[in-house]
C-alpha positions as CSV (number, residue, x, y, z in Angstrom):
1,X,22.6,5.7,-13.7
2,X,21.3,2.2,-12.5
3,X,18.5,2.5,-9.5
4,X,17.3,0.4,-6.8
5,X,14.3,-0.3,-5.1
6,X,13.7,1.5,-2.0
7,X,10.3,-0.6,0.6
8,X,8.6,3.3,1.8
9,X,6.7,1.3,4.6
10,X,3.8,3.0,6.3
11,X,4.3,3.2,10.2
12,X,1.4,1.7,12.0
13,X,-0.2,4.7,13.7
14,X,-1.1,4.6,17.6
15,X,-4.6,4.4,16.6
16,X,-4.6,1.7,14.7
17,X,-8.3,0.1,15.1
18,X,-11.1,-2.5,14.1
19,X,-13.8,-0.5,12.8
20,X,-14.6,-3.1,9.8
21,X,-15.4,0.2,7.3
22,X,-14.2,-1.4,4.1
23,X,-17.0,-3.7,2.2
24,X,-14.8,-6.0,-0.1
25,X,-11.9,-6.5,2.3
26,X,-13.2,-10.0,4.0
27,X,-10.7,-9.5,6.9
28,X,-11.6,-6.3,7.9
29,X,-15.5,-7.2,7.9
30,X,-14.6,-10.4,9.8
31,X,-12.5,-8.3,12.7
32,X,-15.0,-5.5,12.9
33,X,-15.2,-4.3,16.6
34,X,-12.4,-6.7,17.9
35,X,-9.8,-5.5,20.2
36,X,-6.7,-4.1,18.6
37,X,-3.2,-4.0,19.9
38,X,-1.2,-0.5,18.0
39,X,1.9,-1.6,20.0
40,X,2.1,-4.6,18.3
41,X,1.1,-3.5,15.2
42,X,3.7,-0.6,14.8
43,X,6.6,-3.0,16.4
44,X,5.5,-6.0,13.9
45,X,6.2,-3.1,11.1
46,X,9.0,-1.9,12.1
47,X,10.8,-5.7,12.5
48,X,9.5,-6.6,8.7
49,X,11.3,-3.3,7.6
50,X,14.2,-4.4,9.6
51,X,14.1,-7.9,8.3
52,X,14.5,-5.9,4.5
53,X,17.0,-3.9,5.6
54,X,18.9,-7.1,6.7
55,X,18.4,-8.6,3.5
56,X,20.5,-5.7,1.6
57,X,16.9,-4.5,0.1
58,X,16.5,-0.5,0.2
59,X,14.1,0.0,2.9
60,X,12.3,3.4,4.2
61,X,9.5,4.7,5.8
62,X,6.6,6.7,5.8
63,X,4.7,8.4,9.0
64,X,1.1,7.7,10.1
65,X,-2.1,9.9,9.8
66,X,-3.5,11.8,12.4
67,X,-6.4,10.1,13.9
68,X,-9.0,11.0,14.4
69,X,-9.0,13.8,11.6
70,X,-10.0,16.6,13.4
71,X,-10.0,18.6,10.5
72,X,-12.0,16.6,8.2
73,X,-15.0,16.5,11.5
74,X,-14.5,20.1,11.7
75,X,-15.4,20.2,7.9
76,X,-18.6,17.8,8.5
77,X,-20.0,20.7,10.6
78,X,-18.5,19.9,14.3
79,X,-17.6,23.0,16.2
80,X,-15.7,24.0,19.3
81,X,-12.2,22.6,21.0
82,X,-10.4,19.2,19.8
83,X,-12.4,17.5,22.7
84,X,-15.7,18.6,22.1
85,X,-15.6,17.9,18.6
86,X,-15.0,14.7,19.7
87,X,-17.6,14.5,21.9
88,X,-20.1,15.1,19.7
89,X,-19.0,13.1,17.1
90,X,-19.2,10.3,19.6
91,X,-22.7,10.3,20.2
92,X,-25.0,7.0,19.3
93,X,-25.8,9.1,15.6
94,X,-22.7,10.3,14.8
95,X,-20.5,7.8,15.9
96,X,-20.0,6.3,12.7
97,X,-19.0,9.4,11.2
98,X,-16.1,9.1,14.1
99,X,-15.2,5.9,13.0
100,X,-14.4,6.9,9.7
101,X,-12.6,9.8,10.4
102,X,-10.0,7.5,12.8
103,X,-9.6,5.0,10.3
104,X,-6.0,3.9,10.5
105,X,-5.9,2.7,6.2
106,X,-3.1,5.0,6.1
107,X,-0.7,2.3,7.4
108,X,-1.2,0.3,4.0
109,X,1.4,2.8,1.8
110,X,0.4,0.6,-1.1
111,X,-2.4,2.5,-1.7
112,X,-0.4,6.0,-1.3
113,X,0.3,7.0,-4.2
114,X,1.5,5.1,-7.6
115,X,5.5,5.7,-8.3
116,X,7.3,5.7,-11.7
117,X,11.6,5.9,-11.8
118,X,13.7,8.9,-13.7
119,X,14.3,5.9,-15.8
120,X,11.2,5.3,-17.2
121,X,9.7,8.5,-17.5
122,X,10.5,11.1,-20.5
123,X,11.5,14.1,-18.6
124,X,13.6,11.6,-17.2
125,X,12.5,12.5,-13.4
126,X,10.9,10.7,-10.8
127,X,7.1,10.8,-10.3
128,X,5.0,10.3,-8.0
129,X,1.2,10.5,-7.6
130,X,-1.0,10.5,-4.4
131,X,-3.8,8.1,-4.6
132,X,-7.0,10.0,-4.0
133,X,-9.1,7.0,-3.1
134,X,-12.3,8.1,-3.8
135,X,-14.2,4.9,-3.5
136,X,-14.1,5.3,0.2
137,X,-14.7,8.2,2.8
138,X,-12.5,7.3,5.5
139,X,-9.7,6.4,3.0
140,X,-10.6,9.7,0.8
141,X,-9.3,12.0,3.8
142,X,-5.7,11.0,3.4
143,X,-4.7,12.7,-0.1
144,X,-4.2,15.8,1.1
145,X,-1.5,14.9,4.3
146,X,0.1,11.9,2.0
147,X,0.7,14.6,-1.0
148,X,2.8,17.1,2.3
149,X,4.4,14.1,3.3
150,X,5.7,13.3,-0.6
151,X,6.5,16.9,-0.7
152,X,8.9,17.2,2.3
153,X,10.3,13.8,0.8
154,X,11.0,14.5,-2.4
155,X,11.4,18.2,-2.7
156,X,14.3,18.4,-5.4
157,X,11.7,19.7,-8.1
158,X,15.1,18.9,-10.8
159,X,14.8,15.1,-9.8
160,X,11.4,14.5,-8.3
161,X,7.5,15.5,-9.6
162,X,5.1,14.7,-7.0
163,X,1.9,15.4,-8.7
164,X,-1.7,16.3,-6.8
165,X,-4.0,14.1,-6.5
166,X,-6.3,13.0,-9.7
167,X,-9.5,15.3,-9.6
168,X,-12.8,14.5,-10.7
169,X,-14.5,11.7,-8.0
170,X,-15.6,8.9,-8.4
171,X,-15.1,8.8,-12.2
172,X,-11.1,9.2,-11.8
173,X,-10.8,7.1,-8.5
174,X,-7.3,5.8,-7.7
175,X,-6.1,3.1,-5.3
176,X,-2.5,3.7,-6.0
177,X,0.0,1.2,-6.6
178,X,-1.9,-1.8,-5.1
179,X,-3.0,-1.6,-8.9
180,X,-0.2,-1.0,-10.2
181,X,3.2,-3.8,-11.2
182,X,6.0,-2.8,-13.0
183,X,8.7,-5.3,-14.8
184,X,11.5,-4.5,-16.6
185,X,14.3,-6.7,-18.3
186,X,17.8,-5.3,-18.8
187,X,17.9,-5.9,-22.1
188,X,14.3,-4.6,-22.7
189,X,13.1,-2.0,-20.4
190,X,10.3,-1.5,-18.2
191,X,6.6,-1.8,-19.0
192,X,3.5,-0.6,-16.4
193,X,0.9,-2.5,-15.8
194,X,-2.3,-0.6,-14.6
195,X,-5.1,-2.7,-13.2
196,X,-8.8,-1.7,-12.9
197,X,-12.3,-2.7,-11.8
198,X,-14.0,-0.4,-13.7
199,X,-15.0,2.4,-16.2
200,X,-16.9,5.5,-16.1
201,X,-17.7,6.1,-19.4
202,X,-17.4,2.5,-21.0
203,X,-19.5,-0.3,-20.2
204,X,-18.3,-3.3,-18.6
205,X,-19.7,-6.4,-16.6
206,X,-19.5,-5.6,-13.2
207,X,-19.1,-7.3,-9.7
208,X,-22.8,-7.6,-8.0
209,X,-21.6,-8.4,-4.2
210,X,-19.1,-5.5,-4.0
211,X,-18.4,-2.5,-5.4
212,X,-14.8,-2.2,-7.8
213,X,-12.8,0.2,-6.6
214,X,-10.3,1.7,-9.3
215,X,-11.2,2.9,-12.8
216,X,-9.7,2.5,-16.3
217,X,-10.0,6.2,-16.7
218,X,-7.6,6.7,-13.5
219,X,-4.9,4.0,-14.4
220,X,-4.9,5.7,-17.9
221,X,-4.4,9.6,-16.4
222,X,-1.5,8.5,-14.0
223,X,0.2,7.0,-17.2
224,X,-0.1,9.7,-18.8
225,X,0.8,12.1,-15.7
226,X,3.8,10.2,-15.3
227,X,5.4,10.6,-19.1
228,X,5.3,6.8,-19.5
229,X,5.7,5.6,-23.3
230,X,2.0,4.4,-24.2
231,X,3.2,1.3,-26.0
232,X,4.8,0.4,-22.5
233,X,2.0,0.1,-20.7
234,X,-1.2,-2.3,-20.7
235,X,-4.3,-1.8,-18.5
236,X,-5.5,-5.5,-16.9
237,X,-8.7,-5.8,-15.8
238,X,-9.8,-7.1,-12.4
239,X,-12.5,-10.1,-13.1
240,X,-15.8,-9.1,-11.6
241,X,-15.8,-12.6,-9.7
242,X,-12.3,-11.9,-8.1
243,X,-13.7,-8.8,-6.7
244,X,-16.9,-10.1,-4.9
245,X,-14.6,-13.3,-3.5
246,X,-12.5,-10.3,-1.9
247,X,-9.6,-9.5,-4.1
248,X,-10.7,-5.5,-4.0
249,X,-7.0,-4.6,-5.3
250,X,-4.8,-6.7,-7.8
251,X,-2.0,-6.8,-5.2
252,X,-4.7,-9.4,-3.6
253,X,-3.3,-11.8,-6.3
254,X,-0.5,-10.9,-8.5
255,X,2.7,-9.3,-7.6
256,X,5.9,-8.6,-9.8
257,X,9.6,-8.2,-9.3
258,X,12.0,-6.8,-12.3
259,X,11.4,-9.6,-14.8
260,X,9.4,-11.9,-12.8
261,X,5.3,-12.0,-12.1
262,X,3.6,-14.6,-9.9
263,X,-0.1,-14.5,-10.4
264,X,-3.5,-16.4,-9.7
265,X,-5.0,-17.4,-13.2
266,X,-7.8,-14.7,-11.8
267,X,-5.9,-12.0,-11.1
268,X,-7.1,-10.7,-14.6
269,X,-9.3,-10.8,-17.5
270,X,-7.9,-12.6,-19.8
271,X,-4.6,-13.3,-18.0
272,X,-3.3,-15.4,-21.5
273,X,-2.9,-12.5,-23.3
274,X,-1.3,-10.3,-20.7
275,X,1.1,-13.1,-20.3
276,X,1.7,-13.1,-24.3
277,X,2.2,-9.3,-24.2
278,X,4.8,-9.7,-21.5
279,X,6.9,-12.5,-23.1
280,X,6.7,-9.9,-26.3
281,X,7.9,-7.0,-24.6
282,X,10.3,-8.5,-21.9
283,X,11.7,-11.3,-24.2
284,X,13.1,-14.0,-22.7
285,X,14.2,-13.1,-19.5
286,X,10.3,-13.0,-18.5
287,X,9.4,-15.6,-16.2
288,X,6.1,-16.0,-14.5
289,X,4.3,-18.7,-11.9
290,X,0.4,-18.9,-12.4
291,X,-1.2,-20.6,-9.2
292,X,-4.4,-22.4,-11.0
293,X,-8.2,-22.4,-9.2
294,X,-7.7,-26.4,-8.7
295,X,-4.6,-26.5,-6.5
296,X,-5.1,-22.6,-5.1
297,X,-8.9,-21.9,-4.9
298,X,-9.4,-18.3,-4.9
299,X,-11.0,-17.7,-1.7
300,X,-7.9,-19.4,-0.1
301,X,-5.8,-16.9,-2.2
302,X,-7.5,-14.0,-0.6
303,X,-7.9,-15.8,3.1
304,X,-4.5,-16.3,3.2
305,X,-2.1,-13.7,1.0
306,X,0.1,-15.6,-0.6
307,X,-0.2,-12.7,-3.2
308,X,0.4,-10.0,-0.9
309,X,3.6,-10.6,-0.5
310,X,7.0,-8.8,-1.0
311,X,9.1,-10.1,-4.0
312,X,12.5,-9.0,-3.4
313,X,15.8,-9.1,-5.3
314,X,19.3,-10.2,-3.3
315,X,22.7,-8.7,-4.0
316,X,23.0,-12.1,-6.0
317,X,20.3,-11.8,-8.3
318,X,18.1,-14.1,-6.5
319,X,14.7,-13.4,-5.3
320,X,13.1,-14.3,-1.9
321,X,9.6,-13.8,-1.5
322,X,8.2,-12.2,2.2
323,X,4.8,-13.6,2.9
324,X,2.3,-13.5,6.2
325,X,2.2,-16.5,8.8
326,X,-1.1,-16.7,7.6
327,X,0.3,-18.3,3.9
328,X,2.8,-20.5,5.9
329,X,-0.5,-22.4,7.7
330,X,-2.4,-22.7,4.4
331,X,-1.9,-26.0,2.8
332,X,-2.3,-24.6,-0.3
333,X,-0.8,-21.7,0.1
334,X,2.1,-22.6,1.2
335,X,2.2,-26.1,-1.6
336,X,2.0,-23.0,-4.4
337,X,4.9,-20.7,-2.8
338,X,7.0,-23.4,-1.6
339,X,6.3,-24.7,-5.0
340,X,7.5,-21.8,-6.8
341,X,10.9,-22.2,-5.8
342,X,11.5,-25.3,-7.9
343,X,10.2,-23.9,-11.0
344,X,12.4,-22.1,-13.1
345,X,12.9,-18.3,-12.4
346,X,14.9,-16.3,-9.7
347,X,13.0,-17.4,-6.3
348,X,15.4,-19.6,-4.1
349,X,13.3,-18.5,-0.7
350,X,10.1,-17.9,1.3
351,X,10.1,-16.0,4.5
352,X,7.0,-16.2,6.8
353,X,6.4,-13.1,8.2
354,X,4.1,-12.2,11.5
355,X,2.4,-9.1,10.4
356,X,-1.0,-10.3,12.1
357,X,-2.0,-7.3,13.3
358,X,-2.1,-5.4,9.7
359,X,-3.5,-8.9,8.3
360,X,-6.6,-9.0,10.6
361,X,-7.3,-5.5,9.9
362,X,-7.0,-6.9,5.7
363,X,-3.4,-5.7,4.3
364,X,-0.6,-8.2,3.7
365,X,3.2,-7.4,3.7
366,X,2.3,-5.8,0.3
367,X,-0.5,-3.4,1.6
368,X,2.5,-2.2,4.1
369,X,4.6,-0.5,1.6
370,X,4.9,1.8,-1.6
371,X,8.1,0.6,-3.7
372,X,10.0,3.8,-5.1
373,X,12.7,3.4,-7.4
374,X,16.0,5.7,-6.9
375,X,19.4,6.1,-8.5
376,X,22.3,7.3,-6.2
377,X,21.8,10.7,-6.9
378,X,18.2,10.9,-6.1
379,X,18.8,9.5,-3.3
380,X,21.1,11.3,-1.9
381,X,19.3,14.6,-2.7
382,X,16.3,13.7,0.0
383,X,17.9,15.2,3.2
384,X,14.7,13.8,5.4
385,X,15.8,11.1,8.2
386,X,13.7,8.5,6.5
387,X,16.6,5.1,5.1
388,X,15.9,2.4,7.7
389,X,18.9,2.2,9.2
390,X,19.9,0.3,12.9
391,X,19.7,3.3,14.6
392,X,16.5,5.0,13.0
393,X,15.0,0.9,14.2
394,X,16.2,1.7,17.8
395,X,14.9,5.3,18.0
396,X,11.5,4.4,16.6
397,X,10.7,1.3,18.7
398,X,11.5,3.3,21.7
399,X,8.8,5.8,20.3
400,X,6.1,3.4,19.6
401,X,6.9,2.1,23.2
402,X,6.7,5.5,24.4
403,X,3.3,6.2,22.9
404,X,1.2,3.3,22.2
405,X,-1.2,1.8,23.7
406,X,-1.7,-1.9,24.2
407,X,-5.3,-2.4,23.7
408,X,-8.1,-0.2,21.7
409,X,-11.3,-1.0,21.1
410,X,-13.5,1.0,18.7
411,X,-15.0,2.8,22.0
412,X,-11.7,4.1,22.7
413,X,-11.9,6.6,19.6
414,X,-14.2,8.7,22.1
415,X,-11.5,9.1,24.2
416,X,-9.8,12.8,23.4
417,X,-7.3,11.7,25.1
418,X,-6.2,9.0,22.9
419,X,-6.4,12.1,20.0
420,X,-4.1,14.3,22.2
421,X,-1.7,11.0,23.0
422,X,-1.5,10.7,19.2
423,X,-1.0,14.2,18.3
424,X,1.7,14.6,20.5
425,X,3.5,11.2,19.4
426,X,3.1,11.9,15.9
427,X,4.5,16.2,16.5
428,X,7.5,14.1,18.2
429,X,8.2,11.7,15.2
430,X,7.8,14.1,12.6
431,X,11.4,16.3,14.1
432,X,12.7,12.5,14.1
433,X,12.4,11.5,10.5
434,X,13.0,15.6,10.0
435,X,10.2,16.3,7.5
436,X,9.0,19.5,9.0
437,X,5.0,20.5,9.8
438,X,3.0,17.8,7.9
439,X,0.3,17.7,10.1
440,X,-2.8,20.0,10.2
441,X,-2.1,20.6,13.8
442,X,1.1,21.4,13.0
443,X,0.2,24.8,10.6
């Protein structure tokens, strides 16, 4: 049974915030402490899904984090009511310790969880892996709420595996599928790529300005978790000098649609032989566009995202790429997409999309959703209100309007009334996509 590609975009949460915590992404560091706008932020997600749902592309959704994580302050030794934990997490020595516990990362679904179709797998089911996201605190606490939220999705056990997270730290740390590009040719199959920065038990030359995130040993364990035949899949490496100019994830500069991958020549080590092993496995319906350092410099790849962008097949076989404003007001940015549309593969469009809010804080189009493959049958076994449809648009823009501020600044996160405004906003939305308690608050 054929399957089609389903956008599971993460909702921008109402406190969505500037609190610069991520070393490596140059956007967040250069925004840190700047005024946000969650109104804007959720309503510029929610028209980008709508602008996919237009387009005939599956589109979905996926619900914010609570923020701050009351349970995760409560576990750093705060005590007492919601408020005074707060309170005293707010104070001048622990108030970074409440900045990373209202980080709102979880918006970028990308690095959710890593996702491999019934038709690729040997059991023949969907799976589907949490990212534990080890590298970082504030993006470590969302496992355990993104593994319930999978769980009320995709509960059909006959059809779906949702796996736990990949134990073991550090050594086994997993950024999901903003590592991960899979391509497939009718004719041929599919093949998984699984990128990574480094390894915990080989030794490899390392970036010296920032720190690599995911590690071979990870991308090799959700390969494995996921029943994927081992001659199908390849493990890329991230160059150490892509990582310290800012490309922390490969999804910084390389995405891939069926038969079809658009790259930087620094995506990955040794991008040549990649490119061979594709053209062997995918034959020739594999096309790919290589933006070179001369025409593209890499720090105007990761300034401006051309990369991070969605590649998207039409009902006629075409393909339209979705990329931020940001790539539309690069010169040569824009020159390489623009030029991509003349060269011979599927792409017969670029759309500029305003996602500023999401691209200040350092995610891209991309970043904003996990891409989950589903046959008609899977699909119609998830009974949860989550297909983008007109109404489910109308319903949740009236929500965000409801419940989101208009301005936050990082001081505002010592509000508890901001946590109780979320709280209640997020209780609300989670009987309108109808996936049950999800929430620690909610148990």
């Amino acid at each position: 049974m054929p399957t089609r590609e389903f956008n599971f975009d993460g909702l921008v949460g109402p406190t969505h915030n500037y609190a610069g915590l991520s070393p490596g992404n140059l956007a967040s560091e250069k925004h840190t402490g700047r005024r946000s706008n969650p109104r804007q932020a959720a309503l510029e997600g929610l028209r980008k899904m709508a602008h996919v749902a237009n387009l005939g592309v599956g589109q979905a959704v996926l619900p914010p984090h609570p923020r701050p994580s009351l349970r995760t302050l409560r576990r750093l030794g705060f005590t007492g009511t919601n408020e005074q934990l707060i309170t005293q997490a707010a104070t001048k020595d622990n108030r970074h310790l409440l900045l990373l516990c209202s980080s709102a990362a979880a918006m970028w679904a990308a690095n959710a969880a890593t996702c491999a179709p019934s038709t690729d797998t040997a059991d023949e089911r969907m799976h589907i892996t949490p990212a534990n996201l080890q590298q970082m605190f504030h993006r470590s606490i969302e496992a355990d709420v993104t593994h319930r939220v999978l769980r009320a999705i995709f509960k059909d056990e006959g059809r779906f595996v949702v796996h736990e997270p990949l134990p073991g730290g550090g050594q086994f740390a997993d950024e999901g599928a903003a590592n991960h590009l899979r391509l497939w040719a009718p004719s041929r199959g599919a093949v998984h790529l699984f990128a990574w920065g480094r390894s915990s038990y080989q030794s490899y030359p390392g970036p010296k300005r920032f720190a690599a995130r995911q590690t071979l040993e990870a991308s090799q364990a959700l390969a494995r978790l996921h029943q994927l035949a081992p001659e199908r899949c390849f493990f890329p490496r991230q160059p150490p000098e892509a990582i310290d100019a800012g490309a922390f994830h490969s999804d910084v500069l390389a995405v891939a649609n069926e038969s079809f991958l658009m790259l930087h020549q620094r995506a990955f080590v040794n991008a040549p032989a990649l490119i061979a092993w594709l053209r062997k496995q995918l034959g020739p319906d594999f096309r790919h566009a290589m933006a070179n350092e001369s025409r593209l410099p890499l720090s105007a790849a990761v300034e401006a995202y051309p990369f991070n962008s969605q590649l998207l097949t039409l009902a006629d076989g075409s393909m339209v790429i979705l990329a931020p404003k940001e790539s539309e007001r690069s010169k040569p940015a824009r020159a390489f997409l623009e030029g991509v549309k003349a060269q011979e593969n599927p792409v017969r469009a670029v759309h500029y999309l305003d996602v500023r809010q999401s691209m200040q804080n350092g995610g891209g189009p991309a970043c904003l959703r996990q891409r989950i493959w589903l046959n008609e049958e899977e699909r119609g076994r998830i009974s949860a209100n989550v297909f983008f449809t007109p109404g489910l648009h109308q319903t949740l823009e009236a929500w965000v309007l409801r419940h989101y501020r208009d301005r936050l600044a990082p001081k505002d996160l010592a509000d508890p009334k901001l946590a109780t405004e979320s709280m209640q906003a997020l209780d609300e939305l989670t009987g309108i996509l109808g996936l049950g308690a999800v929430y620690d608050f909610q148990q």
